[in-house]
C-alpha positions in Angstrom: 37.7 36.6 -109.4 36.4 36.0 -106.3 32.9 35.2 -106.7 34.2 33.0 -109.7 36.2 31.0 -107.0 33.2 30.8 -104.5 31.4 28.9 -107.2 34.4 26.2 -108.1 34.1 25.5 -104.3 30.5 25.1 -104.6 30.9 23.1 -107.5 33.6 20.9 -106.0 31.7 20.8 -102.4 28.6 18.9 -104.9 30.9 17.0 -106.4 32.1 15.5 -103.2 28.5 15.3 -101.6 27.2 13.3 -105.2 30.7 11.5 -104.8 30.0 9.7 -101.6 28.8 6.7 -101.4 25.5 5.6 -99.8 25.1 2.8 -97.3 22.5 0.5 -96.3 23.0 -2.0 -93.6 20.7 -4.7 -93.4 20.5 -6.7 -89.7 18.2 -9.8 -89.4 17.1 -10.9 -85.7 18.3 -14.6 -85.1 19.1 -15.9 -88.0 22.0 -18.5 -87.6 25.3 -19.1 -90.3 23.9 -22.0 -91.4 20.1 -20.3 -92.6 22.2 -18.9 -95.6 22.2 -21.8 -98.9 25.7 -20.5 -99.6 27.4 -22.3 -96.1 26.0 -25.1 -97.1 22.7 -25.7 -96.1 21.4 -27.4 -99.0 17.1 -27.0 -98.4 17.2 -23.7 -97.0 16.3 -21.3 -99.9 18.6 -17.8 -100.4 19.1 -16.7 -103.4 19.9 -13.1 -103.1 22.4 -13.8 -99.9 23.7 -16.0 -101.9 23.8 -13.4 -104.5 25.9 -11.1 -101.9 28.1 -14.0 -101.2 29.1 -14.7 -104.6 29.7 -11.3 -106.0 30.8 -9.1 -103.0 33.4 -9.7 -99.7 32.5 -12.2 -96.8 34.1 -12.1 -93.3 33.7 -15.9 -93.0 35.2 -15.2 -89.1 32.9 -12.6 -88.1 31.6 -12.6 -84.4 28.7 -10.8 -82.3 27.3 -11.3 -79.3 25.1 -14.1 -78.9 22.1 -11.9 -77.5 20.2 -9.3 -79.6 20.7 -5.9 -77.8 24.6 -6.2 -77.2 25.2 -7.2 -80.4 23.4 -3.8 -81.8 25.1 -2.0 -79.0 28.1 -3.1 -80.7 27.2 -2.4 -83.9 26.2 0.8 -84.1 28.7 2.4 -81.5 32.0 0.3 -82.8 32.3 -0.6 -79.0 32.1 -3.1 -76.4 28.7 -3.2 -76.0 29.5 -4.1 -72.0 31.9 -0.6 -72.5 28.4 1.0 -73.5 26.1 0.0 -70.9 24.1 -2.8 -72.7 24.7 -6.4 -71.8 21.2 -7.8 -71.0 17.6 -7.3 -73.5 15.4 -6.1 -70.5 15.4 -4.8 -66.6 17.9 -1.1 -68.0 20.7 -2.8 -69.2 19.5 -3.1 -72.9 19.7 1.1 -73.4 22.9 2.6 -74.5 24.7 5.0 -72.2 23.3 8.9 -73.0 27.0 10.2 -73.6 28.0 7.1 -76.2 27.3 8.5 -80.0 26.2 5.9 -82.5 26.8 5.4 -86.0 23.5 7.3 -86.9 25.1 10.5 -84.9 28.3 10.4 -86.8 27.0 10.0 -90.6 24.5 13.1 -89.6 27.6 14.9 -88.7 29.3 14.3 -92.2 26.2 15.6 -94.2 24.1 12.3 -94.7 20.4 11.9 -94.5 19.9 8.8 -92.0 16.9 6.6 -92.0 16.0 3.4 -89.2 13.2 0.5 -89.9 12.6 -2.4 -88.2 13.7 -3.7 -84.6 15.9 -1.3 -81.8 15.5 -2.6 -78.9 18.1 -0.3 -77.3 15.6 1.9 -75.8 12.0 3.1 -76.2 12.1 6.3 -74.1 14.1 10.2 -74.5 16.9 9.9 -75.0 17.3 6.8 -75.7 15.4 6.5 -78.7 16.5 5.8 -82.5 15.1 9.5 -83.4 17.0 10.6 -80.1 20.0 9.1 -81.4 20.4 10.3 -85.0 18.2 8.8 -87.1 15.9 11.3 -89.1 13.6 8.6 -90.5 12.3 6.2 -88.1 10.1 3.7 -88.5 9.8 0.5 -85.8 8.3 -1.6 -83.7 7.9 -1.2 -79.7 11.1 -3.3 -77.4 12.7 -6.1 -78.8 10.4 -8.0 -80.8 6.1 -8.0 -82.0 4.4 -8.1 -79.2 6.9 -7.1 -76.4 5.4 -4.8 -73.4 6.7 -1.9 -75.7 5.3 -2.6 -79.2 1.6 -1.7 -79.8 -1.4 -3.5 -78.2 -1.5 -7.4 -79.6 0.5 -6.2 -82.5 1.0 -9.0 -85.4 3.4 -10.2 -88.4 0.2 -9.0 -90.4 -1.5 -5.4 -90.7 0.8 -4.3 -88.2 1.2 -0.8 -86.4 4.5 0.7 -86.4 5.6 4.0 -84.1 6.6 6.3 -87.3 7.0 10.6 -86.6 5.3 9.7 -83.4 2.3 8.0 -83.7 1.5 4.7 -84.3 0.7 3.6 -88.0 -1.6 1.3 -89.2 0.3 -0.9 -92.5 -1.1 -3.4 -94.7 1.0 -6.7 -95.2 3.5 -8.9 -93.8 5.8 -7.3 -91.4 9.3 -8.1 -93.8 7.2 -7.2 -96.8 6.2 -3.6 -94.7 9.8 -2.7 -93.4 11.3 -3.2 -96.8 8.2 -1.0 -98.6 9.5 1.9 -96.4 13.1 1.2 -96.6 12.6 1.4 -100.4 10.3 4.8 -99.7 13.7 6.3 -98.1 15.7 4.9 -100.9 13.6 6.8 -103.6 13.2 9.9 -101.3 16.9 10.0 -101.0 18.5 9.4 -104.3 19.7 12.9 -104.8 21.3 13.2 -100.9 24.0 10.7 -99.6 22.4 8.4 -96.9 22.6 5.8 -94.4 19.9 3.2 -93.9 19.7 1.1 -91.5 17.3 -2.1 -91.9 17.0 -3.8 -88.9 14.3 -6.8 -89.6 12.2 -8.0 -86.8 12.1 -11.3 -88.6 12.9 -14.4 -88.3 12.8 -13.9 -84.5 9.6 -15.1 -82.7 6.5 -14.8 -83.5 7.1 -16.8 -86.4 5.0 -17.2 -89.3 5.0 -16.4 -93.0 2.7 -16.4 -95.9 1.9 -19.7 -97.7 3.9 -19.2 -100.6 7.2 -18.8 -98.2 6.0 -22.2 -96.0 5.2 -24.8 -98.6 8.3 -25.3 -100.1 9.7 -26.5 -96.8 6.1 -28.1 -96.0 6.8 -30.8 -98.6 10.0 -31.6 -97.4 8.1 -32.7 -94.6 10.2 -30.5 -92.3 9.2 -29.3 -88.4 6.5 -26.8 -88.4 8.6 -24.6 -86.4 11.3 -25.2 -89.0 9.5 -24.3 -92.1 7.8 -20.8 -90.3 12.0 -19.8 -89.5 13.1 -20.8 -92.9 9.9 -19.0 -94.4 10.8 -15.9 -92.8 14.0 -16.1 -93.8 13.2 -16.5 -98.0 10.7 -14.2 -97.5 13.6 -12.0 -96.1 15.8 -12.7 -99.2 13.0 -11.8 -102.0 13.1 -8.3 -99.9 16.4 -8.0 -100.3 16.3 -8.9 -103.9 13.8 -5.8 -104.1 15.9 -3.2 -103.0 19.0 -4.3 -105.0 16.3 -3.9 -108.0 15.9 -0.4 -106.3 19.1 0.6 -106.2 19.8 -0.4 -110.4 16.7 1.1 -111.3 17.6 4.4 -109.3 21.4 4.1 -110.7 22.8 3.8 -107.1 24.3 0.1 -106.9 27.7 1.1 -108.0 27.8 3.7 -105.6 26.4 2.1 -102.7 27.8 0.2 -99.7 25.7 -2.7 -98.8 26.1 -5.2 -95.7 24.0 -7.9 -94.6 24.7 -9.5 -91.5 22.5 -11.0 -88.0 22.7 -10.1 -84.6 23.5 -13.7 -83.0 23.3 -17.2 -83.4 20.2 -19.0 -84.7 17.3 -19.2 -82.6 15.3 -21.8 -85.6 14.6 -25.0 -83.6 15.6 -26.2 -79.6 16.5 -29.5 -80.7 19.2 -28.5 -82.6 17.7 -30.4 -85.9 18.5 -27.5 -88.5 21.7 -26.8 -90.2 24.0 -25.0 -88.1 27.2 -24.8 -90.3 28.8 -27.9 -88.5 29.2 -25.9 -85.6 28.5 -26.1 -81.7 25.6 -24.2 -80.2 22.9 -21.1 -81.6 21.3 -18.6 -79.9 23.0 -17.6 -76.5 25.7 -19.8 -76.6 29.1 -19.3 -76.2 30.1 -21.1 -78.7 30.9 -20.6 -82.4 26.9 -21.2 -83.4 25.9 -18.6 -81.0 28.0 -15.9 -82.1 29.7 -16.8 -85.2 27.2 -15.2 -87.9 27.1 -14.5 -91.5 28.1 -10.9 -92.9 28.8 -9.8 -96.5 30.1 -6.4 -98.2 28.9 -5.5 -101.5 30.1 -2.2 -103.0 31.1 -2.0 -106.6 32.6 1.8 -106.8 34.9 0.5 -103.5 36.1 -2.6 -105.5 34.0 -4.8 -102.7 33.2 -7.5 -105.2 34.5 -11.0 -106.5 33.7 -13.3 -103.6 36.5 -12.5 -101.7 36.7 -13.8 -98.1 38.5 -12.6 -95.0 39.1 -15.5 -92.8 40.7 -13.2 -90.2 38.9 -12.9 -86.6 36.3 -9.4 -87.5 33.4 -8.4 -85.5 30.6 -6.2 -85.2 32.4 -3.6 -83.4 34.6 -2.9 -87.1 31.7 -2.3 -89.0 31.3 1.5 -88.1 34.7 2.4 -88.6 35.1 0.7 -91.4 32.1 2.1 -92.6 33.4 6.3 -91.7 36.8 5.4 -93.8 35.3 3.9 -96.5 33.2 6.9 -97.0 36.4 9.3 -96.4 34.1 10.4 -93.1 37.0 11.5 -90.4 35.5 9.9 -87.1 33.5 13.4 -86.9 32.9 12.7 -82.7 36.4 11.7 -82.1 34.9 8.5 -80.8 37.5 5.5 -79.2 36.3 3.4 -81.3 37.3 -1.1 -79.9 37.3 -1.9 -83.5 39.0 -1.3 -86.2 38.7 -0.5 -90.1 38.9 -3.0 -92.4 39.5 -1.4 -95.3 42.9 -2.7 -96.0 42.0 -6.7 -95.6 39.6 -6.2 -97.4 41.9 -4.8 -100.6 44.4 -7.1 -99.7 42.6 -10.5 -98.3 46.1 -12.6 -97.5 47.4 -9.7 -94.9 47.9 -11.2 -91.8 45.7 -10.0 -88.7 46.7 -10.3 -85.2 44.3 -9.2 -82.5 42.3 -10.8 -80.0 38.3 -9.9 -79.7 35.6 -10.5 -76.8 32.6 -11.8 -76.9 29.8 -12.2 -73.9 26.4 -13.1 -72.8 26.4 -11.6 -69.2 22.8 -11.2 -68.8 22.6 -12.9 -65.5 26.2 -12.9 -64.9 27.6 -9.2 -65.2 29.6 -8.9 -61.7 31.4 -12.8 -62.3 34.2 -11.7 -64.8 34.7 -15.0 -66.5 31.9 -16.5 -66.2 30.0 -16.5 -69.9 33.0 -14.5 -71.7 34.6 -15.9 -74.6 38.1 -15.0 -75.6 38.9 -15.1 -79.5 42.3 -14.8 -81.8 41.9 -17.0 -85.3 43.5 -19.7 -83.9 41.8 -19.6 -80.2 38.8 -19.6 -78.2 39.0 -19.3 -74.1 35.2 -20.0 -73.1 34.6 -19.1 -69.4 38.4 -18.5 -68.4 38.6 -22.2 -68.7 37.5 -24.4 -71.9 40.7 -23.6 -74.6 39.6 -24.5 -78.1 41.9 -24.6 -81.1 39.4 -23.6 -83.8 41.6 -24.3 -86.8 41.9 -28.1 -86.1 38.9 -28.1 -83.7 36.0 -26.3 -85.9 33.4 -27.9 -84.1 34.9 -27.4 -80.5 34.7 -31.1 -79.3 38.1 -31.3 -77.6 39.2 -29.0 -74.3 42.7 -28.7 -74.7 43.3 -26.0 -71.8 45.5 -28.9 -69.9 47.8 -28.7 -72.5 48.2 -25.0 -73.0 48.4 -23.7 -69.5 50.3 -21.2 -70.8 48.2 -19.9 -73.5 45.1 -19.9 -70.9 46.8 -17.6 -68.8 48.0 -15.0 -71.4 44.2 -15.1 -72.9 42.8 -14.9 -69.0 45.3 -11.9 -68.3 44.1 -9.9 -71.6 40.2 -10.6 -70.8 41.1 -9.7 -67.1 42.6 -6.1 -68.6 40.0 -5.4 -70.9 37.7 -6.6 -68.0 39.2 -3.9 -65.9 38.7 -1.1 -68.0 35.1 -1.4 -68.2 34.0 -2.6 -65.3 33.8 0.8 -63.3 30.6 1.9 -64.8 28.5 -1.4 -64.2 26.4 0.4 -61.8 25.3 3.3 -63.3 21.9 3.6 -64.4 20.4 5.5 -68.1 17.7 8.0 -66.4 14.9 8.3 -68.7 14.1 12.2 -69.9 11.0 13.8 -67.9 9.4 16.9 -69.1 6.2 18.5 -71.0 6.4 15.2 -73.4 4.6 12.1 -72.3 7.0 9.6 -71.2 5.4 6.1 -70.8 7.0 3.6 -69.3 7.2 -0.2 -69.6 8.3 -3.0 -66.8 10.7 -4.1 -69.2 12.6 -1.2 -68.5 12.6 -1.9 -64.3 15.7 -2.1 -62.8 14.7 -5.3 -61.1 14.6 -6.0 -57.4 17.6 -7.5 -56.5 16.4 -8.5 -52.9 13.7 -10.8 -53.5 13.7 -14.2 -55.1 12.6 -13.7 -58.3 15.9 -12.0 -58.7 16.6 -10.0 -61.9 13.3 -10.8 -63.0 10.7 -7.6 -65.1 7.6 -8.5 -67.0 8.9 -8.2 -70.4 6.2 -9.2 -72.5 2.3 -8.7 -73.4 1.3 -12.1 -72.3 3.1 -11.6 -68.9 0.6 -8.7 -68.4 -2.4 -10.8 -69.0 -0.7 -13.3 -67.0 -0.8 -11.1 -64.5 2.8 -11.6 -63.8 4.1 -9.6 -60.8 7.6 -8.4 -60.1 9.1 -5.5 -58.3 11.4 -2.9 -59.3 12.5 0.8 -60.2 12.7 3.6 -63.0 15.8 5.6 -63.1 14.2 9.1 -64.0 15.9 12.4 -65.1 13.5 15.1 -64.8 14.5 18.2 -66.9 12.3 21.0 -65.5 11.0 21.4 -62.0 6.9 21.5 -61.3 4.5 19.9 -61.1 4.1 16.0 -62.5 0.9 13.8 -63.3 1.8 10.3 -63.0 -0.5 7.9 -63.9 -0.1 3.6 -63.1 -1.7 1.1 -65.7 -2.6 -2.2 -66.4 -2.6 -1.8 -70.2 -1.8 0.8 -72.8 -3.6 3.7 -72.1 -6.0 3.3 -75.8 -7.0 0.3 -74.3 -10.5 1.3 -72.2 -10.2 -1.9 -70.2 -10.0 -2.0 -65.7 -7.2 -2.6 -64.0 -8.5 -5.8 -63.0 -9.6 -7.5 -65.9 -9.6 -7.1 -70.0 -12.9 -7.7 -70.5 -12.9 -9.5 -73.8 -9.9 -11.2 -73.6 -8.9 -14.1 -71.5 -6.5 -12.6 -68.5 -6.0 -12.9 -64.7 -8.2 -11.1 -62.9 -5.7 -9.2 -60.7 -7.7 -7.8 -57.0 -6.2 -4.5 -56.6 -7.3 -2.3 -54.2 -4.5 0.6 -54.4 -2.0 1.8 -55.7 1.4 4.2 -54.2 4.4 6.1 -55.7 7.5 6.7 -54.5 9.8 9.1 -55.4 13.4 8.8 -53.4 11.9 9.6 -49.7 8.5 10.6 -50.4 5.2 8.7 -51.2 2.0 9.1 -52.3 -0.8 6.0 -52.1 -4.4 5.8 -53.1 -7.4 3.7 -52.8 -8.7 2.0 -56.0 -12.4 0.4 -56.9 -12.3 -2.5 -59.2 -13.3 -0.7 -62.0 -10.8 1.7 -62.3 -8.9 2.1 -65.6 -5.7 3.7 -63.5 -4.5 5.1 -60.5 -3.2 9.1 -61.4 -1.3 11.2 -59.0 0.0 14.5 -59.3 3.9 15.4 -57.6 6.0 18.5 -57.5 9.6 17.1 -58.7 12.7 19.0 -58.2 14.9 18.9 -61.7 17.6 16.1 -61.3 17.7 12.3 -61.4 15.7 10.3 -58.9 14.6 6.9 -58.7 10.5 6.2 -59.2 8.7 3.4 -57.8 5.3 2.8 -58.9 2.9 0.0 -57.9 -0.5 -1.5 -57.6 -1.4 -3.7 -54.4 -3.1 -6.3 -53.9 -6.0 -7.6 -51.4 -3.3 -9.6 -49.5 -1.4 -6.4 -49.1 0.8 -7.5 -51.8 2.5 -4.8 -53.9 4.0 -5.3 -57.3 5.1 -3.0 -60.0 3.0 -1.1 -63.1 3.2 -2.3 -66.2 2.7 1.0 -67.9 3.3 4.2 -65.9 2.8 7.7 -68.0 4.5 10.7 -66.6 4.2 14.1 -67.8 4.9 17.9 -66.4 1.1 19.8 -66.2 
């Protein structure tokens, strides 16, 4: 009898498993509300999104940040991503606190295989990383676009390399075309497990470029070159996405399979403002509705996620995760305090009425200034910088400041900013300590906490063409070293594969940059050594007690100048 029961609880425990519904979330980098043909952008070509538009849910009032990295804070933690430690894309304040758990963490407590591809850019070092934080399958580029200090040497929207079970990998293709070949991979891989996929693309964020097929139909039109690359991208984008729904039918997993598209901010397609922007006021970075008001659609048959409904309620990124854990009966596994909310129930029932009030920011330069750059939204309302009052149902395109004549409404929406302010605002200062120990941590100048003292305030080399630039800054790493003994660090110019002096690249065109030493620091101690110009780095070796400690580590120049190392590798020996 009992071994009879044992196997109807296996039985049923399978059930349930094969019962539960996958979920891929798809997240394009930059690409505006109005670069979807179904708003209303009549050259732009979208089939398949307009596909998802048609036959699944839309949240035709859904808001992100209007900066990359706090927006996927948000996303894939269900909180503020200023609550999580994330509110710029460089200098340490684009990495996600250790303690927060992300949406990754909570579908690998409830059984699922989880797989990333694409863009992060929410950390590139233990334990910060996407395979640090949940993600089985990981496949990516380096910071928070090709050819940031992260990625790989020079790497390219062609025959890119890709960091993959830690190494870098050679691919064959266009970067879209070779995210989506190994998102499918998992999918096939997968079919017989319940998983989570997230597809973060690094298009159509700069560098932009796309394959002939993808520009000329836009190159007739006689449209902006930088226009025709964006919209390129963004086709190129939608074919992919037809491709996996093809994946999904021919594997029998459509019905049974939860998938969102969405972007993580306003469109960054052309500075003029000459595209289609949905009627609406600013794109990337702005704090109004272009620059955070993006497009996001639901599709899941089985879930009854179909039929071109749309949620005109105020929704946001930080509702997607726990909407996500109910619809797939997932209890919140890491009791997590989540700022959004489900959305399960609009979504059955569209006409229920809403009431809440989100946040939005871009406090990149601005974090300690508690209005400044904050937006303030309820359906009816936005409150712009404490100030500007906007009545968005009459006002779409935010023309006409009416804060003069609703005093009274400003203050209520400045006294709930100022609470919710408040309850975030005591950890601004702490810092996320990258990992030290027997693995080979390299570090990047992105990730500086920036001198705050000097005039180039706030300011890290972020990219590869600042290194050959020779673009010098000053700054700190926040380290957290695990084991004490003794450490080998070692200050570059380049990546360590690239056999090239600290002075020049030798084929390529750079700054010569005169360095003559280079010193460490470690809290009170330092270490400094003498360099020719034809070293390839400077290496020290330190005895480091366990514990968090802050590293400086620079080159100097002839002038006596110092200035930080763009690459630093540290490692226990």
């Amino acid at each position: 009898m009992l071994k009879i029961s044992f196997l109807n609880l296996l039985l049923l425990l399978s059930s349930f498993a094969l019962d539960r519904p996958n979920v891929v979330l798809i997240l394009t980098d930059d690409q505006g509300y109005g670069e979807v043909a179904a708003h209303g952008n009549k050259i732009i070509q979208t089939p398949e999104m307009d596909k998802l538009y048609r036959e699944g849910v839309r949240l035709d009032n859904y808001h992100v940040n209007s900066i990359c990295s706090p927006s996927r804070a948000a996303l894939v933690t269900g909180r503020y991503a200023s609550r999580v430690g994330v509110w710029h894309t460089l200098g340490g304040r684009n990495i996600i606190r250790k303690d927060e758990k992300t949406i990754a963490d909570h579908f690998v407590a409830a059984g699922y295989k989880t797989g990333m591809v694409g863009k992060w850019h929410l950390g590139d070092n233990a334990p910060y990383r996407p395979e640090d934080r949940g993600f089985q399958d990981v496949f990516r580029i380096g910071g928070g676009s090709i050819g940031q200090l992260p990625d790989y040497w020079k790497n390219d929207l062609w025959d890119g390399h890709y960091w993959n079970k830690g190494q870098w990998v050679k691919t064959k293709g266009f970067c879209t075309d070779v995210q989506f070949d190994y998102a499918l991979d998992f999918v096939e891989e997968n079919k017989k497990s319940p998983f989570f996929l997230f597809i973060s693309t690094t298009a159509p964020h700069s560098p932009t470029g796309a394959d002939k097929k993808y520009l000329e139909p836009y190159e007739k039109l006689g449209l902006d070159k930088g226009i025709c690359a964006f919209y390129g991208m963004v086709t190129n984008i939608d074919d992919n996405i037809g491709r996996l729904r093809n994946k999904l039918r021919e594997l029998k997993l459509e019905e049974n399979t939860i998938l969102i598209f969405s972007s993580d901010n306003g469109s960054a397609c052309d500075k003029k403002g000459d595209s289609f922007n949905g009627g609406m006021q600013g794109k990337k970075g702005s704090l109004y509705e272009g620059g955070h008001r993006v497009p996001c659609f639901l599709y899941w048959p089985k879930g009854g996620w179909i039929g071109g409904k749309q949620l005109d309620q105020v929704t946001a990124h930080i509702d997607i995760l726990p909407t996500l854990l109910k619809a797939c009966a997932i209890e919140n596994p890491l009791n997590t305090a989540f700022d959004g909310i489900e959305l399960n129930g609009i979504i059955a029932k569209p006409a229920q009425k809403l009431s809440r009030l989100l946040i939005t920011e871009n406090k990149a330069n601005k974090r300690d200034q508690e209005f400044q750059n904050s937006v303030v939204l309820t359906d009816e309302w936005r409150l712009i910088d404490g100030q500007k009052l906007y009545d968005v149902k009459n006002d779409f395109t935010q023309k006409n400041d009416i804060a003069k004549e609703h005093n009274e409404r400003v203050k209520s929406l400045r006294k709930s900013y100022s609470q919710w302010y408040t309850s975030i605002k005591a950890r601004f200062n702490e810092l996320t300590p990258i990992d030290i120990d027997h693995e080979q941590a390299e570090l990047y100048s992105m990730d500086l906490y920036p001198n705050e003292s000097t005039g180039e305030k706030g300011k890290v080399v972020w990219n590869q063409k600042g290194i050959s630039k020779g673009e010098q800054y000053r700054g700190f790493w926040a380290l957290n070293v695990l084991e004490s003994g003794k450490y080998k660090i070692s200050l570059h110019r380049w990546p360590k594969y690239i056999k090239a002096s600290l002075s020049t690249d030798g084929d390529h065109k750079t700054k010569s940059l005169d360095i003559k030493a280079a010193k460490i620091q470690l809290a009170d101690r330092s270490l400094e050594l003498s360099l020719t110009p034809e070293a390839e780095a400077a290496h020290f070796e330190i005895s480091l007690e366990a514990g968090e400690l802050p590293l400086q580590a620079e080159f100097i120049n002839q002038k006596g100048e110092a200035f930080s190392a763009y690459y630093v590798y540290i490692q226990k020996i």
